[in-house]
C-alpha positions in Angstrom: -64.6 -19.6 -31.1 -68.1 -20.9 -30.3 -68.6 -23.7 -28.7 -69.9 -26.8 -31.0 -71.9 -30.0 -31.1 -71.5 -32.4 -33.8 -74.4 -34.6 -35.0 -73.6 -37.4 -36.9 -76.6 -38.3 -39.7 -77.6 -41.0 -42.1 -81.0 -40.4 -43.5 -82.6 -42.5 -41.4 -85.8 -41.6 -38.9 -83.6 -41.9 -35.4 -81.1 -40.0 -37.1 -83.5 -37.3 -37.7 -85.1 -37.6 -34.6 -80.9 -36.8 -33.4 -80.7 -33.9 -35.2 -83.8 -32.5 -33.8 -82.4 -32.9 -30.4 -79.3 -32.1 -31.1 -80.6 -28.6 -32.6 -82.2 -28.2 -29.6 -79.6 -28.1 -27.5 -77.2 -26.0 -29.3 -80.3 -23.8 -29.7 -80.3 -23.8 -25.8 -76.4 -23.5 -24.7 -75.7 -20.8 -27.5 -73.7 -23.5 -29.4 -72.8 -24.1 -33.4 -74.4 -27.3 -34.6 -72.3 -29.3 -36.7 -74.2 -31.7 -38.8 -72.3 -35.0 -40.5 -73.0 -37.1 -42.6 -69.9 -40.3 -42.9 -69.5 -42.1 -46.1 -68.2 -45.5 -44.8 -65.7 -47.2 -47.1 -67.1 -50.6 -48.6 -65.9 -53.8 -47.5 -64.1 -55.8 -50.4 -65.7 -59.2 -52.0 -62.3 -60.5 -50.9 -61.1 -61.3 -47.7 -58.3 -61.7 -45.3 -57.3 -65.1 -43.5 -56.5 -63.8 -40.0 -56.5 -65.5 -36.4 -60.7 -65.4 -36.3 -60.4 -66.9 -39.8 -61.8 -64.8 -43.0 -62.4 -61.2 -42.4 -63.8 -58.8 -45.4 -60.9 -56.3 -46.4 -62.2 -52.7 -45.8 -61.4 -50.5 -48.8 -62.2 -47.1 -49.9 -64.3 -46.6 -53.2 -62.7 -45.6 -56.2 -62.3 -42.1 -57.3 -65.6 -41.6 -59.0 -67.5 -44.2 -56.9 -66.3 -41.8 -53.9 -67.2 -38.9 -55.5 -70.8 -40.2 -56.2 -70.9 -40.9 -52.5 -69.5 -37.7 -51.3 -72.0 -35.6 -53.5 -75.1 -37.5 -52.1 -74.1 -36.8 -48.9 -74.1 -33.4 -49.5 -77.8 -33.7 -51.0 -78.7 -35.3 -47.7 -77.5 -32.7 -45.7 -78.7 -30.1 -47.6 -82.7 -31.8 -47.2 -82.5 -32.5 -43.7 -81.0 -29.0 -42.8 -83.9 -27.6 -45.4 -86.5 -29.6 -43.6 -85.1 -28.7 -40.0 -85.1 -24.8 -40.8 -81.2 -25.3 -40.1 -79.7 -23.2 -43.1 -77.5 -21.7 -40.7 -75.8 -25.0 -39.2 -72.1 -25.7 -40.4 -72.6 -29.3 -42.9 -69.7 -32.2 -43.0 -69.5 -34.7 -45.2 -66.4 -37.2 -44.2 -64.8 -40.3 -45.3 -64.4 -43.2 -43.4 -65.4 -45.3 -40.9 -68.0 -43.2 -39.2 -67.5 -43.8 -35.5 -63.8 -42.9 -35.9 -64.8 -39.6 -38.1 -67.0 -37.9 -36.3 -65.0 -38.7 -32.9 -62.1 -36.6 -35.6 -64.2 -33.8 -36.5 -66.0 -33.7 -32.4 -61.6 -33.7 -31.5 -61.1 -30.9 -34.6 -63.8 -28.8 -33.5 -63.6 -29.3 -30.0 -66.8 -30.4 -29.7 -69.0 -30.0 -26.4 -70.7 -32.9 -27.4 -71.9 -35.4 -30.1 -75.2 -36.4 -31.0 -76.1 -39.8 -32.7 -79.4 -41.3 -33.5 -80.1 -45.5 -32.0 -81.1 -48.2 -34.4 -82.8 -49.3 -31.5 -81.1 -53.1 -32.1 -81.7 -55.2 -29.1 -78.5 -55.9 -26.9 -77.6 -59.3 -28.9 -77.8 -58.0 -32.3 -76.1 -55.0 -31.7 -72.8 -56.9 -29.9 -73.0 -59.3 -33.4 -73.7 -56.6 -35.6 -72.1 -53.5 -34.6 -73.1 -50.0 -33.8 -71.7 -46.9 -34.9 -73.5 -45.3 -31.3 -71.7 -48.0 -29.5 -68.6 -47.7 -31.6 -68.9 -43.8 -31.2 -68.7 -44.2 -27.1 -65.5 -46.1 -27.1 -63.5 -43.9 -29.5 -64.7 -39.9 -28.5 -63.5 -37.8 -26.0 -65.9 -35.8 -25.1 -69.7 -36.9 -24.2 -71.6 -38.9 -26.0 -75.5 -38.5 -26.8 -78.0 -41.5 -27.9 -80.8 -40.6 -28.9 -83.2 -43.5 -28.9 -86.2 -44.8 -31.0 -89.1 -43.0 -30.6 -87.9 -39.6 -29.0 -89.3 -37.1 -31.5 -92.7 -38.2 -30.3 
């Protein structure tokens, strides 16, 4: 089987700017791109008393709330492959929490490599907030790619 890269995708300009890279490369190696889009279950209004104190509860959406999800997913892959000239990549759309997902599908696949766009969140707000990039790097098993702010220029 061909080797793979998986690039994970939201919409958003640095993940675009991702995908273009990560095209790139698979372009260069002789490798399938993987393109992926994660639809992240939604935390709950009500929440959990635990040693921190109140944490949301993370639930997935109901059936058609899911479905809704799922489908414009789909829709997003299928304009950012149109708009890449990528007809021809292999397009994902997973449930979940998306660090954990795409480190699945890069595991599935056997991935060579996965590509993630930066929110380009200074060091503070990114430890308070989160990051699916840094998330990404502490869960996957093969190497990581961060593609930061401003790289398609």
């Amino acid at each position: 089987m061909k080797r793979a890269i998986v690039c994970g995708v939201d919409g958003s300009p640095d993940s675009e700017a991702a995908l273009a890279v990560a095209a790139g490369l698979a372009d260069s190696v002789g490798a399938r791109l993987v393109v992926a889009n994660v639809v992240e279950h939604i935390p709950s209004p009500y929440a959990t008393v635990g040693a921190l104190g109140p944490a949301p509860v993370v639930q997935e959406p109901p059936g058609a709330a899911l479905r809704d999800r799922v489908e414009a997913g789909e829709r997003l892959l299928a304009k950012l492959a149109e708009e890449a000239h990528l007809e021809a990549a292999e397009r994902r759309v997973l449930t979940g929490l998306a660090a954990e997902r795409l480190a699945d599908l890069a595991d599935e696949l056997d991935a060579e490599l996965i590509v993630v766009g930066s929110r380009g969140r200074g060091a503070f707000k990114a430890a308070f907030l989160g990051s699916v990039s840094t998330s990404l790097i502490g869960v996957a098993r093969c190497p990581v790619l961060v593609v930061p702010p401003g790289a398609r220029e």
